[in-house]
C-alpha positions in Angstrom: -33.2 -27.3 -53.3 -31.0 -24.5 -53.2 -32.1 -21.7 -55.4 -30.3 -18.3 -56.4 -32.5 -15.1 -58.2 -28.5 -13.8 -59.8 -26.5 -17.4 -60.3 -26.8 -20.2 -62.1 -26.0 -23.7 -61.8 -23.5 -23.1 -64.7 -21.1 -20.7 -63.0 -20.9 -23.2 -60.0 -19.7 -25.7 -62.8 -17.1 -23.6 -64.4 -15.2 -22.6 -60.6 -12.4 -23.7 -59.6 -13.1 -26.4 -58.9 -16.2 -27.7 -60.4 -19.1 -28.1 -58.1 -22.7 -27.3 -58.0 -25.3 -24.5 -56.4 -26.3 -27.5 -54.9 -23.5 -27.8 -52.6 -23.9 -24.1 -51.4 -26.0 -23.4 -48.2 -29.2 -21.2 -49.2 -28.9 -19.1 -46.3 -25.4 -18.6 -47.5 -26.9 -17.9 -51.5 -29.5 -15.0 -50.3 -27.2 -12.9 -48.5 -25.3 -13.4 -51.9 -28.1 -12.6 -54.1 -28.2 -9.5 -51.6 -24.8 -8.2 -52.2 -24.9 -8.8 -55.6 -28.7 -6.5 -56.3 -27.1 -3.7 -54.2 -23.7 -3.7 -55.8 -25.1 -3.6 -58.8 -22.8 -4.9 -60.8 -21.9 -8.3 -61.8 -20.7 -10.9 -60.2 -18.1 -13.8 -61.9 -17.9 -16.6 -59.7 -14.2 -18.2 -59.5 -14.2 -20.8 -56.7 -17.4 -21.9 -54.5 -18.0 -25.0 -52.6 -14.0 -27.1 -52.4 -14.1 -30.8 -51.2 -11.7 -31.1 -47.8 -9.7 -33.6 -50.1 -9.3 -30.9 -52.9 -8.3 -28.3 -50.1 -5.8 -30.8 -48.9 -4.2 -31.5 -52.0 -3.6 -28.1 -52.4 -1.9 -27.8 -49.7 -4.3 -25.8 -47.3 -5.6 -27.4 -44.0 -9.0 -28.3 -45.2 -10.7 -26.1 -42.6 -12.2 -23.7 -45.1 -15.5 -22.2 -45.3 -15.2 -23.2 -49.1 -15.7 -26.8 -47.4 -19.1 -25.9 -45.4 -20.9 -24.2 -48.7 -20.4 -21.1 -47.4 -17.6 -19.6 -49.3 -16.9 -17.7 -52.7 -14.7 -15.9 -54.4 -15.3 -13.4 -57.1 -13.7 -11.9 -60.1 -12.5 -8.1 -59.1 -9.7 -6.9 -61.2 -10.0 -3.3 -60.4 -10.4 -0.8 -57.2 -13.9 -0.2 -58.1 -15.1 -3.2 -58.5 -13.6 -4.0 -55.3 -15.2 -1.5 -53.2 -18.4 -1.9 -54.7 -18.3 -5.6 -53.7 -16.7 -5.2 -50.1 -19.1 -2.2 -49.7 -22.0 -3.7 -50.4 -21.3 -7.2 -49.0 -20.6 -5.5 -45.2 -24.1 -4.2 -45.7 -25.1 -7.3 -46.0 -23.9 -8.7 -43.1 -21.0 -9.9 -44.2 -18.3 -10.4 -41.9 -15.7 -12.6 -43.5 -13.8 -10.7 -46.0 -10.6 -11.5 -47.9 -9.0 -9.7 -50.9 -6.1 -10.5 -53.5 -4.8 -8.9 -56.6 -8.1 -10.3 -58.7 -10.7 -11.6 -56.4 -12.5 -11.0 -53.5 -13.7 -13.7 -51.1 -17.0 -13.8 -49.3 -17.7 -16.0 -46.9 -20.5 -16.3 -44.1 -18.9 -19.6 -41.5 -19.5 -19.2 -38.1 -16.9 -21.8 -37.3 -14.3 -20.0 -38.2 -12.9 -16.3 -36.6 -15.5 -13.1 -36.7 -15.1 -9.9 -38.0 -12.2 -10.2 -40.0 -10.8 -9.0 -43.2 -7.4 -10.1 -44.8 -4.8 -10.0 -47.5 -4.3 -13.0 -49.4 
């Protein structure tokens, strides 16, 4: 059972789109519950887990760490709130960064590149 000490089963059903902690990877959820305690701040979940059939019908290729339970991406509307997440989720051990006008996304697959950050 995948278990989280900052999220709740809730804000996994109110993503885009809906899906549970239960589809998440704990390893992925503690270095999570990590970033979150030393940003400090907190964090609103928009997308998690995606089904490769969702990805698809959105057009993307379906080879998304969304689709291995390792992927989120969080509410960040402002510069602050940005560093603070980025910041603390590099100390982490984070090393799968992206970053648009209101979110950031966190991811930890180790199928996909290393060491990356990028613009959305």
């Amino acid at each position: 059972m995948v278990a989280s000490r900052y999220f709740r089963k809730e804000e996994f059903k109110n993503a885009t789109s809906s899906c549970s902690l239960q589809d998440m990877k704990q390893d992925f959820m503690l270095m999570l519950d990590k970033t979150r305690e030393m940003a400090n701040i907190p964090f609103q979940i928009t997308s998690a887990y995606r089904t490769i059939e969702h990805e698809k019908k959105q057009g993307r290729s379906g080879n998304s760490a969304h689709t291995e339970g390792c992927a989120v991406d969080i509410k960040a509307i402002d510069g602050r709130t940005k560093w603070l997440i980025i910041n603390s989720a590099i100390k982490c051990g984070f090393n799968r960064i992206g970053f648009a006008k209101g979110f950031i996304h966190l991811d930890s697959s180790k199928k996909l590149d290393q060491n990356v950050i990028w613009e959305y």
